[in-house]
C-alpha positions in Angstrom: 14.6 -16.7 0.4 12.5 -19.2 2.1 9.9 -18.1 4.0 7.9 -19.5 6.5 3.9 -17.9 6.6 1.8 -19.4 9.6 -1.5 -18.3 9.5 -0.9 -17.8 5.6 -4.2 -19.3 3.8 -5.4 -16.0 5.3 -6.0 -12.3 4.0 -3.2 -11.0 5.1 -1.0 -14.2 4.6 -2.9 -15.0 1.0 -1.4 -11.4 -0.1 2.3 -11.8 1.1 2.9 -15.2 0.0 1.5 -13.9 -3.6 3.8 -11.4 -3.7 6.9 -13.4 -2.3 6.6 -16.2 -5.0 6.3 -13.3 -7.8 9.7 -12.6 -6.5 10.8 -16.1 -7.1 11.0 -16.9 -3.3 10.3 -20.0 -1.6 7.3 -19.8 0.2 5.6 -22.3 2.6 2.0 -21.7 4.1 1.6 -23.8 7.4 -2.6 -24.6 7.7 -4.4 -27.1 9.9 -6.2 -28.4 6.7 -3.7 -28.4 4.2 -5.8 -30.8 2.0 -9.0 -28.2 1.8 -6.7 -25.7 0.5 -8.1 -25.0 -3.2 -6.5 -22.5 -4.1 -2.8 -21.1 -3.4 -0.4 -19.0 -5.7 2.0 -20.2 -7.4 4.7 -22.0 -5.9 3.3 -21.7 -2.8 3.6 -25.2 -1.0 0.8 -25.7 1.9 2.3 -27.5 5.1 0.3 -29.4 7.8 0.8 -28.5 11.4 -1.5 -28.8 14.7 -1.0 -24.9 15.3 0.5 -26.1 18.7 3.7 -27.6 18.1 6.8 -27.7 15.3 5.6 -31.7 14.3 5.7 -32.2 10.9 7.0 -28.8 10.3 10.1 -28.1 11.8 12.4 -29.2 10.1 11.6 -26.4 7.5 12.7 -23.7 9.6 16.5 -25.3 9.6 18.0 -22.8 7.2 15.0 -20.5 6.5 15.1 -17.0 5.9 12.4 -15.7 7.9 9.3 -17.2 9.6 6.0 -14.8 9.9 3.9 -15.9 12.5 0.4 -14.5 11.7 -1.7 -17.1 13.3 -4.3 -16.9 15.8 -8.1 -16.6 16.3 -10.4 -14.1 14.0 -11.2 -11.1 16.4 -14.4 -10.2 15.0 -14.7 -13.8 13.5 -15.4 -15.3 9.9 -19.2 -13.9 9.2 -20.5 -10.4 8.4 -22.1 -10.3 11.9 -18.7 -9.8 14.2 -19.2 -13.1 16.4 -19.7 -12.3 20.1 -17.1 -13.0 22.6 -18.2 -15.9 24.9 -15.6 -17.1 27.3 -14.9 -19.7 25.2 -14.2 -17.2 22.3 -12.1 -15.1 24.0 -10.1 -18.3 25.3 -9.6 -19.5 21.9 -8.8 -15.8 20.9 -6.1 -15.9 23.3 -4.6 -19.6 23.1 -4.7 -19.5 19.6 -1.8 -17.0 19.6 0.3 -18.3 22.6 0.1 -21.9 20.9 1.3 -20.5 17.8 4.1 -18.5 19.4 5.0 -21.5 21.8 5.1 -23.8 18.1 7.4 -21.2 16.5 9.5 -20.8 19.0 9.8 -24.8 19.2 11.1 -24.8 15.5 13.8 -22.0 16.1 15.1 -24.0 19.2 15.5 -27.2 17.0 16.8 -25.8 14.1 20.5 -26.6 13.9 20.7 -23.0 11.6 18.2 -20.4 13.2 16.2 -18.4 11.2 17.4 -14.7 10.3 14.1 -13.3 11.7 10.9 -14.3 13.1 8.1 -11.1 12.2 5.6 -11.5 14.7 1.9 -9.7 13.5 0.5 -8.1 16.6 -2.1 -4.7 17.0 -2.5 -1.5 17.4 -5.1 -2.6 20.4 -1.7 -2.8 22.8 -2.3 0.8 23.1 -4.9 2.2 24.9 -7.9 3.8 23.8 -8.1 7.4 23.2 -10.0 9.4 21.7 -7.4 12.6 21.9 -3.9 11.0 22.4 -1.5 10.2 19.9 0.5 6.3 20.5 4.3 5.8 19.2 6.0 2.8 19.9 7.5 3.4 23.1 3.6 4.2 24.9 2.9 1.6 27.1 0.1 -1.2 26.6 -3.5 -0.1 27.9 -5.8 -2.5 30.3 -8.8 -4.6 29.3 -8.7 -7.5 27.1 -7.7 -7.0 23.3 -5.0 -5.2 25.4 -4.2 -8.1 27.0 -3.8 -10.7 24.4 -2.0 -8.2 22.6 0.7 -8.1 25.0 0.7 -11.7 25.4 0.8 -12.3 22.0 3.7 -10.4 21.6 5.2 -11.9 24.3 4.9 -15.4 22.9 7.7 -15.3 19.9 9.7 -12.7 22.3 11.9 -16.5 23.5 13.2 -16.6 20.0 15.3 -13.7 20.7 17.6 -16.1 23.2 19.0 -17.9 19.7 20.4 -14.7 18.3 17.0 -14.4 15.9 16.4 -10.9 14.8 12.2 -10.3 15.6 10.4 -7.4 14.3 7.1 -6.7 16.2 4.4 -5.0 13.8 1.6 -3.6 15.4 -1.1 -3.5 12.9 -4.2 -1.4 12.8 -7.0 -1.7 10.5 -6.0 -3.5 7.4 -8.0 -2.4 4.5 -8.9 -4.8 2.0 -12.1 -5.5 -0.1 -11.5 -9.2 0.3 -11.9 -9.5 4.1 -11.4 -7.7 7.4 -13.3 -4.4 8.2 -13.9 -2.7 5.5 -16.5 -4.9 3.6 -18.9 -4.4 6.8 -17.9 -0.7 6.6 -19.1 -0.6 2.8 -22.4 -2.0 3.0 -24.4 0.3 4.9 -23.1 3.0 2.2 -23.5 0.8 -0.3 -27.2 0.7 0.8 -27.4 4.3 0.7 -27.6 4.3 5.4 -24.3 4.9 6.1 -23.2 7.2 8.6 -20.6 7.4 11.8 -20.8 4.5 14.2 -21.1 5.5 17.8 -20.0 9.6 18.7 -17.7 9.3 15.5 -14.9 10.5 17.0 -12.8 7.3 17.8 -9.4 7.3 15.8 -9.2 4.1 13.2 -5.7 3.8 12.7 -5.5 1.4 9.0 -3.3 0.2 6.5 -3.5 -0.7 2.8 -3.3 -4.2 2.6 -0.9 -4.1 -0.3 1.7 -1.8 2.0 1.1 -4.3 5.2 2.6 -7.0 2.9 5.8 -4.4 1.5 6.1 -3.7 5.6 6.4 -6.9 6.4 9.0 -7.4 3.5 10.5 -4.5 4.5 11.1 -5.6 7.8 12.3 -9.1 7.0 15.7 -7.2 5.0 16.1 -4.5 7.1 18.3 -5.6 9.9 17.5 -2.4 11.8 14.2 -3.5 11.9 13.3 -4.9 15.5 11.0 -4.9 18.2 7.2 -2.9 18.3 7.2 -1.4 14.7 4.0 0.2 14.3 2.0 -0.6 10.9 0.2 1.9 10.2 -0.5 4.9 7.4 0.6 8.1 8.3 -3.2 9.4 8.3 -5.1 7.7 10.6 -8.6 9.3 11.0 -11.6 9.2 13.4 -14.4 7.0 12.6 -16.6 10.3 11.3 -13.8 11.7 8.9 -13.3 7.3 7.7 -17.2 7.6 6.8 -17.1 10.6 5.1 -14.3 9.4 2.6 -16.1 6.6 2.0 -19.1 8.2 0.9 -17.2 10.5 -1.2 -15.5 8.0 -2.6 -18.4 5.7 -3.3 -20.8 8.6 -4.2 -22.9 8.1 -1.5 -24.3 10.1 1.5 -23.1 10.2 5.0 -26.1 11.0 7.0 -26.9 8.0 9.0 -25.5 7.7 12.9 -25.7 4.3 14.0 -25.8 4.6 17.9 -23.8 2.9 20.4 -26.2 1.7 22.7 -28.0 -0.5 20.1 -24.0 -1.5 18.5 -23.4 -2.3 22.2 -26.9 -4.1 22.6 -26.4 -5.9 19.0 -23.0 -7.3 19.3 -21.8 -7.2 23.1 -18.5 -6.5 24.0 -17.2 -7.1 20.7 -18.4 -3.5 19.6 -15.2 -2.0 21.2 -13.6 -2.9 18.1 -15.3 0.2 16.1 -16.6 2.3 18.7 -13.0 2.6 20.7 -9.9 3.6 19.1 -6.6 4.7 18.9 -4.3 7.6 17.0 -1.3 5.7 16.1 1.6 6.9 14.1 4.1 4.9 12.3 7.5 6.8 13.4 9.9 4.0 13.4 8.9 2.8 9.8 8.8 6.4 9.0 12.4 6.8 10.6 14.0 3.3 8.5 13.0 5.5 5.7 9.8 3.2 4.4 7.5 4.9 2.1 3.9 4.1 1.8 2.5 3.7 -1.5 -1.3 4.7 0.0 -0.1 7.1 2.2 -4.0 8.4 2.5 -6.9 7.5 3.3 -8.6 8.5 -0.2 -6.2 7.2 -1.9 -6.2 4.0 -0.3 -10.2 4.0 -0.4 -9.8 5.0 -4.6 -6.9 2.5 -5.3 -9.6 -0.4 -3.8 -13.1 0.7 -5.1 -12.3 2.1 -8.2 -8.7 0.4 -9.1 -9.5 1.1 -13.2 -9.2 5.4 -11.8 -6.5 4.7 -9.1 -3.9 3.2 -11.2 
């Protein structure tokens, strides 16, 4: 196969492009700094683009297996300290991903033969959020603006379709990884011996092992069943209380200390809707195509990436 990663110097995009080239597959990163890039598996090949467009990039998709569009905007940004959304961050949240979609859909248009698929990386925030309900893939979107961009995120690869290009949607919730995303902020205050639920506790995080993201998104890239909103999650999500306590079991450490929303909402601004809200999402079309999850729970998820020498 070759496959096409934007977005792929990233966590999630470092991960599949490792595991593709095990595999023996062609694999080609697209990054805005292609030259900074220090340090790529092997046999990965890092392409130049402006994150806008398909120049000096296109051409690769002529022929490609599958192109997995994963760029866009950090969320909760690059630093421990989730970066506060300003209007200009939540433009560049938001035109990040319709550039990227618009650029993708530019090289499926000029490629004489079209990709099989185009897997477009999206979230579980297109749902709304609840702190009782439970979100398949046929729930509508909520309101507000993660919402939003969600939908029009989605929305932005949905053209490809017109070409006959197959395009799995895979709503992703919180990816859990020791090397980025969430769960390092999550760790520290437990780490520190002050950890404790964030808010009421009672929100629903809805995660996934980073490791099963990437064999989802393989999954979906064969399966020629596999279309549309796919949720990507585990089959246990759990509310932000029950998340801390495995934790703290896990890293020996207690659970005592609530950090209160008032002073998450004073600290960080808006952008404290990310842990404070949340949503119960299940994963029932995966679960229907008959993918099984290697870290089907939360523990052992937690287990298989603090302690990997137990878990394995």
């Amino acid at each position: 196969m070759r496959v096409i990663i934007t977005g792929g110097t990233g966590m999630i995009g470092g991960a599949l492009s490792a595991s593709l080239a095990a595999d023996g597959h062609e694999v080609i990163v697209l990054t805005r700094s292609p030259g900074r890039v220090r340090v790529l598996p092997p046999d990965v090949r890092a392409v130049g683009w402006d994150a806008m467009s398909a120049d000096g990039w296109g051409e690769l998709a002529d022929g490609a297996t599958a192109i997995v569009n994963l760029a866009g905007e950090s969320i909760g940004g690059e630093h421990f300290i989730p970066d506060r959304w300003t209007a200009e961050k939540k433009h560049r949240i938001r035109q990040s991903r319709l550039d990227a979609g618009r650029a993708v859909v530019e090289a499926v248009r000029n490629a004489a033969t079209k990709p099989q698929v185009v897997v477009q990386i999206s979230g579980t925030d297109y749902y709304p959020a609840h702190e009782s309900g439970r979100f398949t893939e046929s729930d509508p979107p909520g309101e507000g603006f993660l919402s939003s961009v969600v939908v029009d995120w989605e929305a932005s690869t949905a053209p490809v379709e017109e070409y006959g290009v197959r395009r799995p949607v895979l709503r992703t919730g919180v990816v859990l990884s020791t090397k980025g995303g969430m769960l390092p902020r999550v760790l520290l205050p437990y780490r520190l011996f002050v950890g404790g639920p964030f808010g009421a506790g009672r929100q629903w995080w809805s995660w996934i092992h980073l490791e099963d993201l990437v064999r989802v998104i393989r999954f979906v890239v064969e399966r020629p069943e596999a279309h549309g909103p796919i949720n990507a999650v585990a089959p246990e999500s759990a509310q932000n209380s029950t998340f801390g306590k495995t934790v703290a079991r896990v890293l020996g450490r207690p659970h005592y200390f609530p950090l209160p929303a008032f002073a998450m909402r004073l600290a960080l601004g808006e952008v404290a809707s990310l842990v404070l809200e949340g949503r119960h999402v299940v994963p029932e079309r995966l679960q229907a195509m008959g993918f099984e999850f290697r870290f089907p729970t939360l523990e052992a998820a937690l287990r298989d990436l603090l302690h990997p020498e137990e878990a394995r």
